[in-house]
C-alpha positions in Angstrom: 0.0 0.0 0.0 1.2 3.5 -0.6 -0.3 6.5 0.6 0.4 10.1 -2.0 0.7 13.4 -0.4 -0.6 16.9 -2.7 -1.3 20.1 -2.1 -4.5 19.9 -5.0 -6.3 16.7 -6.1 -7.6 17.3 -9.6 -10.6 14.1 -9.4 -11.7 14.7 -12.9 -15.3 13.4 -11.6 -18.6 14.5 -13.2 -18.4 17.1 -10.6 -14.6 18.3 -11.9 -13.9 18.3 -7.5 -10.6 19.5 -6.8 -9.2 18.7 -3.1 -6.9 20.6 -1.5 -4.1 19.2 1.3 -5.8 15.8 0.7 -3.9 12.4 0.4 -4.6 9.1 -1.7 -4.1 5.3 -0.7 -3.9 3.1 -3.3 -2.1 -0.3 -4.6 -3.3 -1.7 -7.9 -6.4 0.5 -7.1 -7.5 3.8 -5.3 -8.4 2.2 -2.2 -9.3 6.2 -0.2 -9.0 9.3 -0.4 -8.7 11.2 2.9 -6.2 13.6 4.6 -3.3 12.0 4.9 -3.1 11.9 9.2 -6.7 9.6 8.6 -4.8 7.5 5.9 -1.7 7.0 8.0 -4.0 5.6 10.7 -5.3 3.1 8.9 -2.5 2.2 6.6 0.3 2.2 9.0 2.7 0.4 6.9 1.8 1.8 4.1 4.8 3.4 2.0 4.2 7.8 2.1 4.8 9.3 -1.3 5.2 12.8 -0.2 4.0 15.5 -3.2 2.4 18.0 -0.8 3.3 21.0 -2.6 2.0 19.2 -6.0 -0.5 18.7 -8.0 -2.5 15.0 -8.7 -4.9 13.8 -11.3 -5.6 10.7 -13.1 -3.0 10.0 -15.8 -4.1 11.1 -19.3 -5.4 8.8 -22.0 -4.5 9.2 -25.5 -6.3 7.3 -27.5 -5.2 7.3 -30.8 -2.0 7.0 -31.8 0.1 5.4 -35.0 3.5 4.4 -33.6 4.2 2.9 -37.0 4.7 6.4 -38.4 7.0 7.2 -35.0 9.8 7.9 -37.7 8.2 10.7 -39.7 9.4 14.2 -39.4 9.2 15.5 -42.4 8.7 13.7 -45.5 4.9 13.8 -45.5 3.0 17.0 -47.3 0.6 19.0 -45.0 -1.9 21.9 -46.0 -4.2 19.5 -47.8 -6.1 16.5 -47.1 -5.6 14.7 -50.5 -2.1 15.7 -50.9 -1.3 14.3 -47.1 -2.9 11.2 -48.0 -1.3 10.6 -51.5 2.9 11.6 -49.9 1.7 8.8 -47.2 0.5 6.4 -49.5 4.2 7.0 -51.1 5.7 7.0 -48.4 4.2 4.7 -45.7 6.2 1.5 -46.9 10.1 3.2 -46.2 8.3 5.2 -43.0 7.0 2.1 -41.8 10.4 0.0 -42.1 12.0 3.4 -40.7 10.1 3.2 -37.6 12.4 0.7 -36.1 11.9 -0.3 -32.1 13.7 2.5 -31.0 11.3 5.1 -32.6 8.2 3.3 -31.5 9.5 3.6 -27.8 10.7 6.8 -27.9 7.3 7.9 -28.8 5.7 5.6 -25.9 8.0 7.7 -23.7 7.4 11.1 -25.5 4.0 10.8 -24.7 4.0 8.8 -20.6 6.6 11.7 -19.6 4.4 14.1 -20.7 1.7 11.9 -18.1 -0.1 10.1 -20.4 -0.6 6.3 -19.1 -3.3 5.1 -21.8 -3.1 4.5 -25.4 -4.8 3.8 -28.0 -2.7 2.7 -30.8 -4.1 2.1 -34.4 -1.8 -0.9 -36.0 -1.8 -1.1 -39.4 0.9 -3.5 -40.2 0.9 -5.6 -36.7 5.2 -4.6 -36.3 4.0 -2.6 -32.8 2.1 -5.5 -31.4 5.4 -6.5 -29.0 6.8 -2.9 -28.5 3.1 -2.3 -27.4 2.5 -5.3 -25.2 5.9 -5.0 -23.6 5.9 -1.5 -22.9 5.3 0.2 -18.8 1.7 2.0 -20.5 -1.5 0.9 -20.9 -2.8 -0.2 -24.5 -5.8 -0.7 -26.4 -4.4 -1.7 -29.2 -6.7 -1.5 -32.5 -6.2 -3.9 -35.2 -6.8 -1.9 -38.5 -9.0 -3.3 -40.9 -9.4 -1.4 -44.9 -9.4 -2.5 -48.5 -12.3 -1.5 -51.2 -12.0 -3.7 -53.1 -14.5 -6.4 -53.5 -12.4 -8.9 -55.1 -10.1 -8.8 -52.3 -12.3 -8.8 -49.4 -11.9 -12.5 -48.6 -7.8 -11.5 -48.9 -7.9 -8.5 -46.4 -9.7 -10.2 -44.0 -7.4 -12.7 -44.2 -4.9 -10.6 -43.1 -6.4 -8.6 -40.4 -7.3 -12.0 -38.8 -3.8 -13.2 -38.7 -2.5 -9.6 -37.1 -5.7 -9.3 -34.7 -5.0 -12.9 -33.7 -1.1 -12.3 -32.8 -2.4 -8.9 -30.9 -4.9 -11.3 -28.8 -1.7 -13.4 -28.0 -0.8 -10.5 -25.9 -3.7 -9.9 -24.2 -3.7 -8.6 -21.0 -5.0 -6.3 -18.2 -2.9 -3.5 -19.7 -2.7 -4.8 -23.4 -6.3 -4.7 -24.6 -7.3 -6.0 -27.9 -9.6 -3.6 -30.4 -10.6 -2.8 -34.1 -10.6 -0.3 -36.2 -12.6 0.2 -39.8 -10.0 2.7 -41.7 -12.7 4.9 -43.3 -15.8 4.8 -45.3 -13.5 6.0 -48.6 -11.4 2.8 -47.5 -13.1 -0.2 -46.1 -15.2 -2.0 -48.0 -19.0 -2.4 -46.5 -18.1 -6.2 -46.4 -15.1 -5.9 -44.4 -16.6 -3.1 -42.3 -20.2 -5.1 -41.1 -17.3 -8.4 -40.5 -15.2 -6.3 -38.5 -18.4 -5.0 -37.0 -19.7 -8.5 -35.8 -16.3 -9.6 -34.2 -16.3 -6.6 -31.9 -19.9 -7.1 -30.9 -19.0 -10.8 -30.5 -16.2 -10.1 -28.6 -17.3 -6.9 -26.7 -14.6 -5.3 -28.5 -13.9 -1.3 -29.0 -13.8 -0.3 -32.0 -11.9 3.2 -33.9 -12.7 4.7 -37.2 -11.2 7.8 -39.0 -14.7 9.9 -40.1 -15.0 13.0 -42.2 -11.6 14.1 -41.5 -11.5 16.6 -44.9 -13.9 18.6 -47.3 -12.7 16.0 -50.0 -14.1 13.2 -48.1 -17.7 15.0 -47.7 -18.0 15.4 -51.1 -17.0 12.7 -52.2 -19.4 10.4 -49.5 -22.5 13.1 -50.4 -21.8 13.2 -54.1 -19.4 11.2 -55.3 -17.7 14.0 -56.8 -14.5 16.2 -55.9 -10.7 15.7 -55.5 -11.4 12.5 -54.2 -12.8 11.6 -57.2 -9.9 12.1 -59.4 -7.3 10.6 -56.5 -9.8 7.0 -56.6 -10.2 6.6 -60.3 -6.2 6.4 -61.3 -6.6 3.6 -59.5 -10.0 2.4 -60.3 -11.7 4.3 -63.2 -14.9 2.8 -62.2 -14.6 4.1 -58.1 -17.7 5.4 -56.8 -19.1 5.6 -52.9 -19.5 2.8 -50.9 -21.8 4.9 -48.2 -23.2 7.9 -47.9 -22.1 9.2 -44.4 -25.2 8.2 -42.8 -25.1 4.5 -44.2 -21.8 4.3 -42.8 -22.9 5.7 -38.7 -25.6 3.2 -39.6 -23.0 0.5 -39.1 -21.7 1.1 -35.8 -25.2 1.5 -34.5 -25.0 0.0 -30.8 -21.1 -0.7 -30.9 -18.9 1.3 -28.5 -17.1 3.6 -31.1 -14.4 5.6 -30.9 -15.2 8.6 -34.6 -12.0 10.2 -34.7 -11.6 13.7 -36.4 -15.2 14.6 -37.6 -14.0 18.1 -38.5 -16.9 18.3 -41.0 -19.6 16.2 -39.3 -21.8 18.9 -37.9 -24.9 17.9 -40.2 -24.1 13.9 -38.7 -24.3 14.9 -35.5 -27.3 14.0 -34.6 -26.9 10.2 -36.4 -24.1 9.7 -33.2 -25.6 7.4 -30.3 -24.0 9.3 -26.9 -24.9 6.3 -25.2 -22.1 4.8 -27.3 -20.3 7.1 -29.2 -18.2 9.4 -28.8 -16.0 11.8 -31.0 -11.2 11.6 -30.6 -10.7 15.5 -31.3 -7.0 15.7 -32.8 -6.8 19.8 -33.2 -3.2 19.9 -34.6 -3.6 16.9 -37.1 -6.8 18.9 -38.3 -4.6 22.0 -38.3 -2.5 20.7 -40.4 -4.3 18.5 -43.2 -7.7 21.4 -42.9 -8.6 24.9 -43.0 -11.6 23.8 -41.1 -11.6 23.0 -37.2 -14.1 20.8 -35.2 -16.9 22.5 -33.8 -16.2 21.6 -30.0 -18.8 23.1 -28.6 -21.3 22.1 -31.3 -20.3 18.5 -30.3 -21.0 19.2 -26.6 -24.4 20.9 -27.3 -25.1 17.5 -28.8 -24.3 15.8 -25.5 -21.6 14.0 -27.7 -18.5 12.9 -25.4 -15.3 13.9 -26.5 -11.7 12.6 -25.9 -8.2 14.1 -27.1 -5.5 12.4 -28.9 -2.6 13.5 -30.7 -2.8 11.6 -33.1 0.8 10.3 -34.6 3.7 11.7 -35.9 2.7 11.0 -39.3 0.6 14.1 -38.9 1.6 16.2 -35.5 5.2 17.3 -34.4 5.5 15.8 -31.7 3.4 13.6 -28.9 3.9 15.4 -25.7 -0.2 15.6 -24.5 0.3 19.0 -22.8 1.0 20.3 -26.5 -2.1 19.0 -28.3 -4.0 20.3 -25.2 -2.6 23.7 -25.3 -3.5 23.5 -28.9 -7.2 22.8 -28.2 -6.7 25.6 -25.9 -6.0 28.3 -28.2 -7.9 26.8 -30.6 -11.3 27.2 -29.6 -11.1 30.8 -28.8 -14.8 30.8 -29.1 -15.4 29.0 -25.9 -14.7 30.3 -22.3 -11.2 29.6 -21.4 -11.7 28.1 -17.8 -14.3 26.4 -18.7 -12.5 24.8 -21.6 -9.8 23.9 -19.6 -11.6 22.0 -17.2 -13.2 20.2 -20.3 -10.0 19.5 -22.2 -8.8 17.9 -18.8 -12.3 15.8 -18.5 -11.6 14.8 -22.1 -8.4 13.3 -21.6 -9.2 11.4 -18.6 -12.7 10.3 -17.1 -14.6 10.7 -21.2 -11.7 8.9 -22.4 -11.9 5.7 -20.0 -15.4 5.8 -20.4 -14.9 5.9 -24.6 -12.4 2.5 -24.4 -15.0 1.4 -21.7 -11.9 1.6 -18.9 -12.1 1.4 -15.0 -9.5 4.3 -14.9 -9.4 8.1 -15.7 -10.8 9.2 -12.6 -9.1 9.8 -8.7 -12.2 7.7 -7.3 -12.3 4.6 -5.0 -12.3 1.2 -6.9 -10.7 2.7 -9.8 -7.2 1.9 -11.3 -4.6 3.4 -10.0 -3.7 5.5 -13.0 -2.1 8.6 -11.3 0.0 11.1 -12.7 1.7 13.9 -10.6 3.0 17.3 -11.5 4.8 20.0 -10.3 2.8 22.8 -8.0 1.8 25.8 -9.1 2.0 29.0 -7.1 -2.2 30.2 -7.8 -4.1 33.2 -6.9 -7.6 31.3 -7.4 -8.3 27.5 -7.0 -10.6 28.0 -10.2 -7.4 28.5 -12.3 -5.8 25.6 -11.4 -6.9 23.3 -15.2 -6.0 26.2 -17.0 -2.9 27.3 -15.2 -1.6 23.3 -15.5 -2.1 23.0 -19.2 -0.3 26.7 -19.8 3.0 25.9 -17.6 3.4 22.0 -17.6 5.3 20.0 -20.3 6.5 16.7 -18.5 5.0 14.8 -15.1 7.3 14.4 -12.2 5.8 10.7 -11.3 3.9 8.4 -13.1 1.9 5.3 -12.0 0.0 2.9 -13.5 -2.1 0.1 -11.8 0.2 1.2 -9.0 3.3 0.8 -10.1 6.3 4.1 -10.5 6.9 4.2 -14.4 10.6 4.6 -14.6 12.1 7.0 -17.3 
């Protein structure tokens, strides 16, 4: 048992209840919270983690990730969807055999030293799967699924099964098997409603990139556009496999991770809360879109929203306190504390709720997920979310069921 010391408990509860001068004993799980002189009473023997001049909160979940791009920095094209996408199609084989073990785990350790203890990591080639399952974080790890062509369907699937069934040899209390459909322009309705079936099957999350440019609206609502031309030099016969509403149709009563969105606000209403929710990546979008999510269209739609960086294929880097400073300045339409308190929600309680998670929150009976940084000298408790995300770039501990992270 160990008992942690801080000077301000950020719960990240439905309530957003910050302690002050409170204390937290916990093993595997948050087992009280109390001040400390109550805890020391009842835990004698308990080891004292003393932070009392620090700030606590659950560790941050990031879930959605592409370690396989880990050793991108600049050989992809930004500024437009449709030329991202075509300098990654080129580019993805030599990136991929790039990202060698030492890139993957740097980025695992870009992002935990910034406090993040949860990922979700979208696999498209399986070569994560051990750097994953090996690794001090916790992982839901998606198995990627895509291929339009109807030919090859029986081929893809194929394939997915063997790398979704060398994931599940790995499965674990902190290595969590998952699916993801690509994309309605990628994934063939087939593939999408087999994919589908195993998750429900085997209560399985699933992830899937939606409406993530202007070119893919189009194209989805009339088959027409940019994405038109980029399909048909490879099939001159390409048309739409959904529309965007046949494709939410899909995922109707499946735990769903919709990441991007950036141009789903007439969808919005298609999403299920009770089982959706919407992985807001603000610098991706920045960089592949002149358009940004509408945030607080999403949560006027009682939509729940996590934050991910996404991967390096399209961000410059992983640390979480960057993409949430990003958010921050992003939505300049929304009231700043109050968005800061959201952004912090976001990443931790909505996020373990989204990947259906017993973590994310400073409660008793929940994982102990804790991350811990550095005190802030404040003039106002109510300035303590935004004041964190403005000054903080790394956490000084890290722990996850538990256990110190070591760095």
């Amino acid at each position: 048992m160990k008992i942690i010391k801080a000077k301000y408990i950020i719960t990240c509860n439905e309530k957003f209840d910050i302690l002050e001068d409170f204390a937290v004993a916990f093993d595997e799980k948050i087992r009280s919270i109390a001040k400390f002189d109550e805890l020391a009473k009842t835990y004698p023997n308990a080891e004292i983690l003393d932070f009392s001049n620090d700030i606590l909160m659950p560790a941050f979940i990031n879930p959605h990730t592409h370690l396989e791009f880990s050793s991108n920095v600049s050989s992809l094209s930004y500024g437009d969807f449709i030329n991202w996408l075509k300098s990654v199609i080129n580019n993805r084989e030599s990136l991929s055999a790039e990202a060698k073990k030492s890139a993957m785990q740097n980025a695992i350790l870009e992002m935990m030293k910034s406090g993040v203890g949860t990922i979700g990591e979208i696999s498209s080639f399986g070569s994560d799967i051990e750097i994953c399952a090996s690794s001090q974080a916790r992982f839901v790890f998606f198995s990627e699924i895509l291929g339009s062509s109807d030919e090859a369907v029986g081929a893809n699937w194929d394939k997915f099964m063997d790398r979704f069934e060398r994931a599940n040899n790995f499965k674990s209390d902190k290595f969590i098997p998952a699916i993801s459909v690509h994309s309605p322009y990628s994934t063939h309705p087939k593939l999408t409603k087999m994919a589908l079936n195993l998750a429900k099957e085997q209560n399985l999350v699933i992830s899937t990139h939606f409406l993530e440019s202007e070119h893919e609206k189009n194209w989805l609502e009339s088959g027409n556009g940019e994405f038109k031309n980029w399909l048909m030099s490879f099939n001159k016969f390409a048309k739409p496999m959904y529309d965007p509403s046949s494709f939410l149709a899909y995922f109707e009563g499946a735990k769903t991770l919709f990441t991007h969105c950036v141009f789903a606000d007439d969808y919005l209403s298609k999403f299920d809360p009770k089982f959706h929710s919407i992985t807001h990546c603000v610098r991706s979008n920045r960089l592949l879109s002149k358009k940004k999510l509408n945030l607080q269209k999403v949560l006027n739609a009682k939509i729940p929203v996590n934050i991910a960086t996404d991967g390096l294929s399209s961000n410059n880097t992983l640390n979480f306190f960057d993409e949430l400073r990003a958010c921050l300045f992003t939505h300049s339409d929304m009231e700043i504390l109050a968005l800061a308190k959201t952004l912090l929600s976001a990443s931790t309680s909505w996020g373990a709720k989204a990947l259906g998670l017993e973590n994310g929150v400073i409660e008793v009976g929940k994982e102990a997920d804790i991350s811990v940084f550095g005190g802030l000298n404040l003039q106002e408790l109510d300035q303590l979310a935004l004041q964190l995300i403005l000054h903080t770039k790394e956490v000084k501990n890290l722990y996850i069921k538990g256990e110190l992270c070591k760095f």
